[in-house]
ZALO-893592 format. One record per residue: y, x, z of N, C-alpha, C, CB in turn; residue number from 1. Coordinates in steps of 0.001 Angstrom, whole numbers, plus 500000, padded with zeros to 6 digits. Glycine has a CB too. Example, Ala and Ser with C-alpha at 12.3 -4.5 7.8 and 13.67 -1.06 7.14 Angstrom:
2
     n.c2     n.c1     n.c3    ca.c2    ca.c1    ca.c3     c.c2     c.c1     c.c3    cb.c2    cb.c1    cb.c3   miti
   494310   513190   507800   495500   512300   507800   496700   513200   507800   495527   511308   509046      1
   497750   512850   507080   498940   513670   507140   500030   512900   507870   499402   514084   505725      2
This chain:
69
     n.c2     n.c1     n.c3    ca.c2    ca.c1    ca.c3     c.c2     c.c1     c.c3    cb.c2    cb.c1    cb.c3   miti
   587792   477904   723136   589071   477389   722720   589937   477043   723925   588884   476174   721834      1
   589181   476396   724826   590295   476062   725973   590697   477307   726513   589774   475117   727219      2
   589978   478453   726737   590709   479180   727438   591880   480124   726765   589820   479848   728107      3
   591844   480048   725167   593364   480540   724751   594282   479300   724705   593418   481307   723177      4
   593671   478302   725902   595394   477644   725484   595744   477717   726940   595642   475684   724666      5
   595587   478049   727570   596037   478507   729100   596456   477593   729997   597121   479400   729131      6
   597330   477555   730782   597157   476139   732002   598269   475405   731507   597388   476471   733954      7
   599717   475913   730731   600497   475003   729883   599875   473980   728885   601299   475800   729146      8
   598762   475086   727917   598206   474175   727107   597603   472932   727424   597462   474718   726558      9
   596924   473452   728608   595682   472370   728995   596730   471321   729702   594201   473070   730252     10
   597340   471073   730644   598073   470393   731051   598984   469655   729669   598720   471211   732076     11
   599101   470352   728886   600023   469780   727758   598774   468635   726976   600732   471314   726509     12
   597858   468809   726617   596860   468171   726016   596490   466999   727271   595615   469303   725540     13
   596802   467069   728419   596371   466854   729559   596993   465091   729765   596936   468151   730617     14
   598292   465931   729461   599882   465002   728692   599462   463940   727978   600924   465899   727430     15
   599414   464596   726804   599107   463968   725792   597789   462790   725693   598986   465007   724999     16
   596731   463614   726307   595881   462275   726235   595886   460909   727339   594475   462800   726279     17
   596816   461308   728492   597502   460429   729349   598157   459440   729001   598210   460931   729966     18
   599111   459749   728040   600236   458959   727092   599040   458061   726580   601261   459991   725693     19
   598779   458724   725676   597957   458217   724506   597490   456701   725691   596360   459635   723789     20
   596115   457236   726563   595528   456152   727440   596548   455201   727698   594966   456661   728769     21
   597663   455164   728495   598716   454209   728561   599065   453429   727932   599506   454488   728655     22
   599299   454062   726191   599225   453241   725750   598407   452242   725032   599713   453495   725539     23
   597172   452691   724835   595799   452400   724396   595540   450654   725530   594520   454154   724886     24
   595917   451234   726896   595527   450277   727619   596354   448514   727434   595703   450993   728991     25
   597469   449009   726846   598982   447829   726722   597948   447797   725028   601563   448745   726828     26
   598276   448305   724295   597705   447734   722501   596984   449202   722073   599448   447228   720986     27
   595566   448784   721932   594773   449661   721747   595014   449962   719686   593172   449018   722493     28
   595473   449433   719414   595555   449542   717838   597169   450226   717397   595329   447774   717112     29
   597725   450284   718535   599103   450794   718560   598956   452921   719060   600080   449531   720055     30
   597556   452783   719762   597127   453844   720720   596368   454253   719681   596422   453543   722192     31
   595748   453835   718759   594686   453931   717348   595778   455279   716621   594560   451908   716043     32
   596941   454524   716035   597775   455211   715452   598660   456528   715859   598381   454392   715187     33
   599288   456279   716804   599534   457444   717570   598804   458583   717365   599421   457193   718775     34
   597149   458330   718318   596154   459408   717757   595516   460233   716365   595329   458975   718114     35
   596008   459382   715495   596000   459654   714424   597163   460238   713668   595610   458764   714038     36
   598273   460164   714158   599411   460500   713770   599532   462504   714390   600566   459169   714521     37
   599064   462292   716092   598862   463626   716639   597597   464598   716000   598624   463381   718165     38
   596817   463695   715407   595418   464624   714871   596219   465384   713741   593815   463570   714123     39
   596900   464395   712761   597711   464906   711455   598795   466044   711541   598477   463714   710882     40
   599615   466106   713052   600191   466895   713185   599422   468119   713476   600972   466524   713867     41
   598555   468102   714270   597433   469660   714620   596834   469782   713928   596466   469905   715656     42
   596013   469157   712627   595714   469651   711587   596650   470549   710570   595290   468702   711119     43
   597686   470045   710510   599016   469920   709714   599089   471680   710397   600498   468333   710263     44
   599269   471420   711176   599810   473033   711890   598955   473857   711975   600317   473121   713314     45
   597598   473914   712392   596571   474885   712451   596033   475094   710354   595086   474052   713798     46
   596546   474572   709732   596904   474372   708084   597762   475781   707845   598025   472721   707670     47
   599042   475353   708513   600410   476287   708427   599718   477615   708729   601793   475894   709651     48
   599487   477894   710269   599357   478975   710681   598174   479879   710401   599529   478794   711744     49
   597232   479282   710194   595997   479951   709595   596382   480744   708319   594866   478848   709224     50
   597183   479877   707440   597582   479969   706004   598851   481190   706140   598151   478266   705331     51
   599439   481294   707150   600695   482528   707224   599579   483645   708025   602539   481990   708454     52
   598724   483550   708630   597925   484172   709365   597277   485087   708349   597061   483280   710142     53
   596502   484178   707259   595839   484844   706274   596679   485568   704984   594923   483851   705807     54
   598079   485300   705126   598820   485858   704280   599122   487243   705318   600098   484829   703737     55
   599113   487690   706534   599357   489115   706675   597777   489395   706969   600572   489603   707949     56
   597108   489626   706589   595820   489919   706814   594378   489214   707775   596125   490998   707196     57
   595007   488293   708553   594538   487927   710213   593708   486787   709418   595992   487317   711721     58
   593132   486717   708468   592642   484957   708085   591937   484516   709363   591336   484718   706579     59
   590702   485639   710080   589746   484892   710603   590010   484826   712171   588399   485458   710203     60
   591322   484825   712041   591925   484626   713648   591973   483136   714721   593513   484986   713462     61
   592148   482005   713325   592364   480933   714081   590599   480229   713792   593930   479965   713476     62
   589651   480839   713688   588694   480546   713420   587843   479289   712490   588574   480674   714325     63
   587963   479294   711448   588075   478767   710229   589406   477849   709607   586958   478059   710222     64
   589431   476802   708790   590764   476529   708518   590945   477102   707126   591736   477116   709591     65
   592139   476404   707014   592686   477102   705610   592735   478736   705569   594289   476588   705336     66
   593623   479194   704215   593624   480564   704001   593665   480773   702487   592420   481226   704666     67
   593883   481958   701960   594059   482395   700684   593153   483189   700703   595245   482885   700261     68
   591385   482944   700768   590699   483654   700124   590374   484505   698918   590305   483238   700206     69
């Protein structure tokens, strides 16, 4: 997995869990939510795209996930 997200990705996740720590360190229950809010969005989306993925043929591209079996 890491290596299809390439050095944007990884640096972007890189980002992200930086933030996250920052703020975790000031109110860890404020840093609770956030993470949970970002899990909902990448679920939310790997949902979407799997699901348009498996509507032109590609279901087993994003490697399990939704789909119109």
């Amino acid at each position: 997995m890491i290596g299809k997200l390439g050095a944007k990705g990884i640096a972007g996740v890189l980002v992200l869990l930086a933030g996250i720590g920052v703020v975790a360190w000031r109110d860890p229950i404020v840093a609770a939510g956030i993470g949970l809010v970002v899990a909902g969005f990448v679920l939310t989306a790997w949902g979407l795209v799997s699901g348009l993925l498996s509507s032109f043929g590609m279901g087993g591209m994003m490697g399990g996930g939704g789909g119109f079996e």
